[in-house]
C-alpha positions in Angstrom: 179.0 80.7 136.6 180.3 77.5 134.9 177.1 77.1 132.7 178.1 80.5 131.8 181.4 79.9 130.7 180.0 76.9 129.1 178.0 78.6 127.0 180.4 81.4 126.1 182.6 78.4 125.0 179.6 77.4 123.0 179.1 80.5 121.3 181.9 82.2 120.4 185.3 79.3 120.6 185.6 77.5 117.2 184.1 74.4 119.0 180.8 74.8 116.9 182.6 75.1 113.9 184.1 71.7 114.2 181.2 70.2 115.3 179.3 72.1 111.7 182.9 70.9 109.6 182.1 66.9 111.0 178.3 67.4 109.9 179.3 69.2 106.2 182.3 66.5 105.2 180.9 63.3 106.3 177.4 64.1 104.3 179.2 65.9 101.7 181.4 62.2 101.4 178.3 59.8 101.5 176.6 61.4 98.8 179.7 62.8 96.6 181.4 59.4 96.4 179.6 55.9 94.9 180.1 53.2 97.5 178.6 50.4 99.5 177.1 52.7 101.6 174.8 54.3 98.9 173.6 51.0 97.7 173.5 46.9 97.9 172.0 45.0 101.1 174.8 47.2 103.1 173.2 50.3 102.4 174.1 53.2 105.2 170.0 53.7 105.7 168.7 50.2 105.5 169.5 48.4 108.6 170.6 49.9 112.3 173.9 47.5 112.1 174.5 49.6 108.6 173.9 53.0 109.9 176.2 52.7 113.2 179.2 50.6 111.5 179.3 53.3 108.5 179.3 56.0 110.7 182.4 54.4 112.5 183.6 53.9 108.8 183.5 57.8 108.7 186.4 58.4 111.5 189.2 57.5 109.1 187.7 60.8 107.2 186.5 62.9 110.6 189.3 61.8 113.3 192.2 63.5 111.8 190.0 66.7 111.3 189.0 66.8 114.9 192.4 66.0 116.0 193.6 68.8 113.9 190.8 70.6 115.1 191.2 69.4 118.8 195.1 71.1 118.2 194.2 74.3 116.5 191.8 74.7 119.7 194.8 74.0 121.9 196.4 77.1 120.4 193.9 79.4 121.8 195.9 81.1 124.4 199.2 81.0 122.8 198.1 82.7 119.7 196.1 85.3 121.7 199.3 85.5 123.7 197.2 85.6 127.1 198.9 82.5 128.4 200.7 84.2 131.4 198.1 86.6 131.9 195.5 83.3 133.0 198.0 82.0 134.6 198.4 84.4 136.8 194.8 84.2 137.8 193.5 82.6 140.7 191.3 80.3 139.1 192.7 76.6 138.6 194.1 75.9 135.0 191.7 72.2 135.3 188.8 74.4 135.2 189.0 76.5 132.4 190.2 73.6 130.2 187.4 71.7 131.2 185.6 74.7 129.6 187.3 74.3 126.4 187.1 70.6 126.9 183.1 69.9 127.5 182.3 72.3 124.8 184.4 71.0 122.0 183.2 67.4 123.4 179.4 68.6 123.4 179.6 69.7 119.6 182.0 66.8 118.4 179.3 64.6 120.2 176.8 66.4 118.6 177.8 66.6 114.9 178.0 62.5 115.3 175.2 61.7 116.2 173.3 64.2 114.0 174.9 62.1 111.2 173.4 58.5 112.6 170.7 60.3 113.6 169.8 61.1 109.8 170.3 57.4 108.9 168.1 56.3 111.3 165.1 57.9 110.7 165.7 56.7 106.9 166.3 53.5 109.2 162.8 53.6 110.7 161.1 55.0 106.9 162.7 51.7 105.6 161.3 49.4 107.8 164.9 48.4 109.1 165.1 45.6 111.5 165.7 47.0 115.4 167.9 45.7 117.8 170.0 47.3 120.1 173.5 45.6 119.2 174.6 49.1 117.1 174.6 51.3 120.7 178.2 49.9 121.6 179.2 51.0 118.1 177.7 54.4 118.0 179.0 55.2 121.7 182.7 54.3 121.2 182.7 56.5 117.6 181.7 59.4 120.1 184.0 58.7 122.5 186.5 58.1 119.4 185.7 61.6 118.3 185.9 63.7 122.4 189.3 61.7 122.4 190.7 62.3 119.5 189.8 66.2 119.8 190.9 66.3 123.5 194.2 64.5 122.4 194.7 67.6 119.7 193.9 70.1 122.9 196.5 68.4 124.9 199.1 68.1 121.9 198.4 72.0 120.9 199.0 73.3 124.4 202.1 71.3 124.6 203.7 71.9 121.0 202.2 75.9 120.5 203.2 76.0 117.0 201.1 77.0 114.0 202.7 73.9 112.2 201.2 71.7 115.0 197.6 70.7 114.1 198.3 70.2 110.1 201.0 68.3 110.8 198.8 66.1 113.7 196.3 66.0 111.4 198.3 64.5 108.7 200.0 61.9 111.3 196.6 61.2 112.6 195.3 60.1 108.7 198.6 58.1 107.9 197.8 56.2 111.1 194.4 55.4 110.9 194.9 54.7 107.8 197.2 52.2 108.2 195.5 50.7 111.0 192.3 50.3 109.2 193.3 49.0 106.2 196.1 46.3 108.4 192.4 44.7 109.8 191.1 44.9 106.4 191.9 41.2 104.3 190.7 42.8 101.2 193.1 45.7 101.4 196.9 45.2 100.5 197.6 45.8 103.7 195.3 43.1 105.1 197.7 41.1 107.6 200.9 43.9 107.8 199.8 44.9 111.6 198.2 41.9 114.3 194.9 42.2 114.3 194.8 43.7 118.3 197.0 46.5 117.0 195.0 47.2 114.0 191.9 47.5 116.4 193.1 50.2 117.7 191.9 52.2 115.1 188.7 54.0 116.4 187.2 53.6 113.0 185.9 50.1 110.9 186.5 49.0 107.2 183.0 49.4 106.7 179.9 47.1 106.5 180.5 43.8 104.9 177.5 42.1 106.4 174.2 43.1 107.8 174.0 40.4 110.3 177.5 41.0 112.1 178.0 43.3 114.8 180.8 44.4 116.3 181.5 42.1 119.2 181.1 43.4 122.5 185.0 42.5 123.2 186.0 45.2 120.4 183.5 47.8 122.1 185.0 47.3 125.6 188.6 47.3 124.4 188.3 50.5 122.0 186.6 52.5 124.9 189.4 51.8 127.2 191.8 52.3 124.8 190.1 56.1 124.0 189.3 56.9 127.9 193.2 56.7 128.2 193.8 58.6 125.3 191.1 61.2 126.4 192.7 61.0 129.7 196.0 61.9 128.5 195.0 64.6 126.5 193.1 66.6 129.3 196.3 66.2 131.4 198.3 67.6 129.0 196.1 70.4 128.2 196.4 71.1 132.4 200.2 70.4 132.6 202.8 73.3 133.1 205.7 71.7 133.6 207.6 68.9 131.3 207.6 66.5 134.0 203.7 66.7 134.0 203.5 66.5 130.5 205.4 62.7 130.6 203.2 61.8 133.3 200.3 62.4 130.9 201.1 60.1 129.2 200.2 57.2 131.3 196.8 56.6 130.9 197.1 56.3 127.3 200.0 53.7 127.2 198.3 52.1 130.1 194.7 52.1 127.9 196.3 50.9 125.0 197.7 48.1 127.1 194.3 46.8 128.7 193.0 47.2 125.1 195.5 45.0 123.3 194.7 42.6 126.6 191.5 42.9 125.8 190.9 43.0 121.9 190.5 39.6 119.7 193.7 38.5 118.0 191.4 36.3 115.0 189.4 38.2 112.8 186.9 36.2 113.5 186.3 37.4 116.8 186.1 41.0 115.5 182.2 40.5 114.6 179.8 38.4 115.2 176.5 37.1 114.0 173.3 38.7 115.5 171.7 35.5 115.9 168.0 36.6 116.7 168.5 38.5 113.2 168.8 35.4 111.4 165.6 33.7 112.4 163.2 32.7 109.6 159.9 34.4 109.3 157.6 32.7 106.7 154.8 34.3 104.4 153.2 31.5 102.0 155.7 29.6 100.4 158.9 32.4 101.3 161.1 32.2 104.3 163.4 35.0 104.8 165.4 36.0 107.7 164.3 38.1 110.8 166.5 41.3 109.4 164.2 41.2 106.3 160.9 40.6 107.2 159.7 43.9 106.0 160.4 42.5 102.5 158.0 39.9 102.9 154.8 41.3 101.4 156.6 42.8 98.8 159.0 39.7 97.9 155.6 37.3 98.2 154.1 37.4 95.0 157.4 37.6 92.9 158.4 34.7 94.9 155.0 32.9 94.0 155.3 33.5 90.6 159.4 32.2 90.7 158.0 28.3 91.8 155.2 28.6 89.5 157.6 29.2 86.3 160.4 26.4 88.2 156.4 24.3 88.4 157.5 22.7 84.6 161.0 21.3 86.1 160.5 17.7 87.0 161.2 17.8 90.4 160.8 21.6 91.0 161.7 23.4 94.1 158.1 24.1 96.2 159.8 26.6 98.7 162.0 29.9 98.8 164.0 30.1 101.6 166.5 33.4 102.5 170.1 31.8 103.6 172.5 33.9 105.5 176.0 34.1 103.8 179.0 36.5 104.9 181.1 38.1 102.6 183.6 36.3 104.0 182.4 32.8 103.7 183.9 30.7 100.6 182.9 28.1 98.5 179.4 27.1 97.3 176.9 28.9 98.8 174.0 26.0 100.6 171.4 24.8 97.9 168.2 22.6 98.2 166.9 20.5 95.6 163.6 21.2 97.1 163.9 24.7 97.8 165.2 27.9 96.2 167.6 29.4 98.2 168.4 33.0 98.2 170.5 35.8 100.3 169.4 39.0 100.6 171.1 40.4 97.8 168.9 38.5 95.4 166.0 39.3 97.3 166.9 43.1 97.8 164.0 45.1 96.1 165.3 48.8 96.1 167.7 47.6 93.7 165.5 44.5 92.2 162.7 45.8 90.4 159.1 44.5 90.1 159.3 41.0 87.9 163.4 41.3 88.4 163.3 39.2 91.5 161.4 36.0 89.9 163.7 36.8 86.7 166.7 36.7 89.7 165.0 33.7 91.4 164.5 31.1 88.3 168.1 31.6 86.9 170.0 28.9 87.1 166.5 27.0 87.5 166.2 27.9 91.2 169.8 27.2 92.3 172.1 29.8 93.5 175.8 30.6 91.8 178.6 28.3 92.5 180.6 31.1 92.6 181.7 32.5 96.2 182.2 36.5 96.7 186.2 36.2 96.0 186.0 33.0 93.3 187.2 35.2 90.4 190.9 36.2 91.3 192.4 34.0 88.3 192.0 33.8 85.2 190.6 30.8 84.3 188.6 31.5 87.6 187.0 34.5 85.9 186.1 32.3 82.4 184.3 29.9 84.6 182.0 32.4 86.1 181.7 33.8 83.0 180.0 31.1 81.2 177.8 30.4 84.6 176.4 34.0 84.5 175.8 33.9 80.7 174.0 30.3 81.7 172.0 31.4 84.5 170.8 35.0 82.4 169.8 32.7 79.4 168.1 30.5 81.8 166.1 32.9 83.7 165.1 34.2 79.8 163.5 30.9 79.1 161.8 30.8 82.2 159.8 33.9 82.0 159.7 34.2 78.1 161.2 37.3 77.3 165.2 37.2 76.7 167.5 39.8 78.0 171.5 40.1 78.1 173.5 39.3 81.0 175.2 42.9 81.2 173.3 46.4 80.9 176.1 47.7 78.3 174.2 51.2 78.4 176.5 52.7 80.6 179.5 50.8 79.7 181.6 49.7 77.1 183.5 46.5 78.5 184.7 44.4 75.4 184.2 41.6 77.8 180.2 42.2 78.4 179.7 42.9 74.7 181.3 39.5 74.0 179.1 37.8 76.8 176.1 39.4 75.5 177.0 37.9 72.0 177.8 34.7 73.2 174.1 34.6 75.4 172.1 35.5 72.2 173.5 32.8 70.3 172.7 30.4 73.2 169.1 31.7 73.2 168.9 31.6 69.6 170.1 27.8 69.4 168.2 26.9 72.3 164.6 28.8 71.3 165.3 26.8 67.9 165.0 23.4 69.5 161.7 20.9 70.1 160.3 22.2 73.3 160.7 18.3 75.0 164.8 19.0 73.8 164.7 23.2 75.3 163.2 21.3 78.5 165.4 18.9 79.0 168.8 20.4 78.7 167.2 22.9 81.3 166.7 20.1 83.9 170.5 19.3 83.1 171.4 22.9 83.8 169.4 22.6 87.0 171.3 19.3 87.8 174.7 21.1 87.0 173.8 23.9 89.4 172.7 21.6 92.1 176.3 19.8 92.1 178.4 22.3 90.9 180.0 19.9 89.1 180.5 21.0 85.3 179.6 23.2 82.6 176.3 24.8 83.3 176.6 26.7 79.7 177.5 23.5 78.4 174.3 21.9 79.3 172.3 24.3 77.9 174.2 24.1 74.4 174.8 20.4 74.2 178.2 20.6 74.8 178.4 23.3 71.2 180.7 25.9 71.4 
């Protein structure tokens, strides 16, 4: 009998529909909008850590639907105006909610995971590196979704209005909105709300870093923080009397009160560092990290032919080695005199082409940028890295013989890379025109500047010439 009901739920309430809606907007936003997610080292297909967290990512788009959803559901009876009729039945209100309930939970559930399902078996396809730390992730979006729809149920059984679920909807936006961007230091808002609050928000900023996963404090204080919340919303979608209805609202305040015991207060704490991920597997002469040892056989040979072009340096580097840095790590990034170090980024070959990863490997004769991920805020911050990437591109064009402008102005029209690309064709020009003993050495002093970070790198290429 209650399979039956189930499965008239199933077929013929608007739970499908909402499960089909989460399904059709969150693909119809990863491949209408241009973001992290659709390329770089965080791609949503690449890694496990990538597929889960951007699926989390997705809630600040899918939550206030299914708690609009949840509330339009909740309107059911009242709008078929069979309310008194049910109640008058002998059959206990608790069970046919839980109808209602399970089936818009089953096909919430469902539209979720169809959605990480689809990045993982690109996941798999791209060799991604498996681990289990993404199953807290993916479980607490699900219960974020069955929460935030059974909330909606609760809400539009206790407020039957037709105003009720655009206007939850709308509240439910503004407040994860806020929430998500209050945790997120590059946001504006980065810092308005304490960090426990701002974790309250069933989804995450996105993926920064490949090797972080949420940390299993977050997981456990999110899902008590939504059991209370999903709690409170079945209660209210039982409740018939207004002293019910307040009672309701006890396991919610009382979640949201182990969670903010619970939850991290530093940033820090929010993530951290899958450390089995970050162990170096070696091919030849190239180390790279755990995560990316399906890059290997691909990355060899370009790495090969990177030391073998760095060979005519006195002193050259004899080794590539992948270093792990996180987005939000500042300052230099580590360098080796003896070894070229590289993070993923550099070494990621569905954006680097064949030959682009030795061309990204010998600029700056084998030493990373001194620039760090948030370096450029000022101005005169900006005309630093400037001349460095102008440097490093002319550099890498020496190394492999064939010159090539800093920035691909084919698609754009910045006066700023125009002038860049100016000013590197000079610096090729005047340095192509020099004694090959001369070319060499004011590459070894480009190499030294890198090494140190201390001075001009496109002033030791140039002589110190404008």
């Amino acid at each position: 009998m209650n399979r039956r009901i189930l499965g008239i739920e199933l077929r013929r309430s608007a739970a499908p529909w909402a499960g089909v809606l989460v399904v059709v907007v969150a693909f119809g936003f990863l491949y209408s909008f241009s973001g992290p997610w659709g390329h770089s080292a965080e791609d949503w297909t690449e890694q496990w850590t990538n597929a889960a967290g951007w699926g989390r990512f997705l809630l600040n788009v899918l939550w206030p639907l299914v708690v609009g959803a949840g509330a339009l559901q909740g309107l059911r009876d009242h709008r078929s105006g069979v309310g008194e009729l049910l109640s008058s039945t002998p059959r206990p209100v608790l069970h046919r909610a839980l109808k209602t309930l399970g089936a818009t939970a089953i096909t919430l559930a469902a539209g979720y995971l169809v959605i990480f399902a689809v990045a993982a078996v690109q996941v798999v396809a791209n060799e991604g590196y498996f681990h289990l730390g993404w199953v807290p992730t993916v479980l607490v979006g699900v219960l974020g979704m069955v929460a935030g729809a059974w909330l909606g149920i609760g809400v539009g059984r206790t407020l039957p209005s037709a105003l009720t679920p655009p206007l939850l909807a709308l509240a439910s936006l503004v407040g994860i909105t806020f929430l998500t961007l209050g945790s997120d230091p590059a946001s504006s808002l980065g810092g308005a709300v304490p960090m426990r609050v701002s974790l309250l928000s069933p989804a995450l900023s996105g993926v920064r870093d490949v090797f972080a996963v949420v940390s299993d404090r977050v997981s456990a204080g999110q899902a008590v923080w939504l059991v209370g919340m999903a709690a409170t919303g079945l209660l209210l979608a039982t409740a018939s009397t207004a002293r019910r209805r307040l009672v309701s609202l006890l396991p919610v305040a009382v979640g949201a009160a182990v969670a903010l015991a619970v939850l991290p207060a530093d940033r820090a704490q929010t993530y951290v560092v899958d450390q089995a991920a970050t162990e170096l597997v070696c091919q030849g002469r190239l180390c790279v990290t755990k995560m990316h040892e399906a890059q290997l056989a691909t990355a060899g040979g370009q790495a090969e032919e990177a030391l073998r072009l760095l060979a005519k340096l006195p002193d050259p580097p004899t080794g590539v080695r992948e270093v792990v840095i996180a987005k939000s790590d500042t300052g230099v990034r580590p360098r080796s005199a003896t070894e070229v170090t590289a993070t993923f980024d550099d070494l990621d070959l569905g954006e680097v082409g064949a030959g682009k990863l030795t061309r990204r490997l010998v600029s700056g004769a084998g030493a990373p940028t001194c620039f760090g991920w948030g370096d450029s805020t000022t101005r005169d911050q900006y005309e630093k890295a400037t001349r460095e990437t102008i440097a490093r591109s002319v550099a890498a064009s020496w190394f492999v013989d064939s010159y090539a402008p800093p920035h691909d102005t084919r698609n754009s029209d910045y006066p700023e890379y125009r002038e860049s690309n100016d000013l590197a064709k000079r610096t090729w020009d005047s340095l192509r025109a020099l004694p090959a003993d001369e070319q060499l050495a004011r590459m070894t002093a480009l190499r030294s500047v890198s090494l140190s970070c201390q001075g001009d790198q496109l002033d030791a290429l140039t002589g110190g010439a404008p």
